[in-house]
N, C-alpha and C positions, 0 to 999 in steps of 0.2 A: 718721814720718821727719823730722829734723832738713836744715832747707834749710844746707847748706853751699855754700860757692863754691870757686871752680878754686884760690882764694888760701890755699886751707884744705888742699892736697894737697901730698905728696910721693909719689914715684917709688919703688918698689922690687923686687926680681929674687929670682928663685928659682934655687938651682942646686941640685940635688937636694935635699935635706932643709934646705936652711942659705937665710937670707933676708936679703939684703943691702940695702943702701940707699947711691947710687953715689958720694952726697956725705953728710954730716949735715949739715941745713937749720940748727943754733943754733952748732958750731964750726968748718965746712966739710971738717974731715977728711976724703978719699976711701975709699972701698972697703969701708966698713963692712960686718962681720957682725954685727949684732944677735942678741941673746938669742933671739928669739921665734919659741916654736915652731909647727910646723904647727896644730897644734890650737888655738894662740892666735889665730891667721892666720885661722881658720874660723870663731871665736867672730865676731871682727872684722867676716869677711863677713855674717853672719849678724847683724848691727848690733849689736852689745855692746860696750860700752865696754870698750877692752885697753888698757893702760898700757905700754908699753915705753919703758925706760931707756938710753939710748943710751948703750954701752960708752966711746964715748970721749970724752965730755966730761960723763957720771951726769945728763944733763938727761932730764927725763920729759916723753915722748909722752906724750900719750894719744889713740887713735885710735877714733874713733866708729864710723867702719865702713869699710872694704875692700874694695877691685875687684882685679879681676888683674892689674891695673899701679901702681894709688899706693891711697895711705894717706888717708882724712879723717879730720882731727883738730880737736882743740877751736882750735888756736893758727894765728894766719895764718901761713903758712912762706914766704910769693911775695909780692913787691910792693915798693914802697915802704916807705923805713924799715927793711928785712929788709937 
């Protein structure tokens, strides 16, 4: 397992099948529904690299692995400079 830090997470919600993200961390947009399906969701958990392209500004996650509330990915999305 790859050591990531808390700088390296974003936030995201389930509301039945559809998995949202409350802001986009690269254009700030609110209330995003993202592409990504359950099954990609699980890959995630299951620590595999999943790519998701966030609808509204085409910038590419890519998420290293997944808990029940946020996203780790390769990119710091929190901090300074963000």
């Amino acid at each position: 397992m790859v050591f990531l830090t808390f700088e390296n997470t974003w936030p995201y919600e389930k509301m039945g099948n559809d998995i949202y993200v409350q802001e986009c961390p690269y254009c700030g947009e609110e209330n995003v529904l993202t592409h990504l399906t359950r099954d990609n969701l699980q890959r995630a958990k299951e620590e595999i690299k999943t790519p998701l392209i966030m609808p509204c500004c085409f910038t590419r996650m890519v998420i290293i692995q997944a808990d029940e509330d946020y996203f780790w990915t390769e990119d710091k999305l929190r901090g300074a400079g963000r």
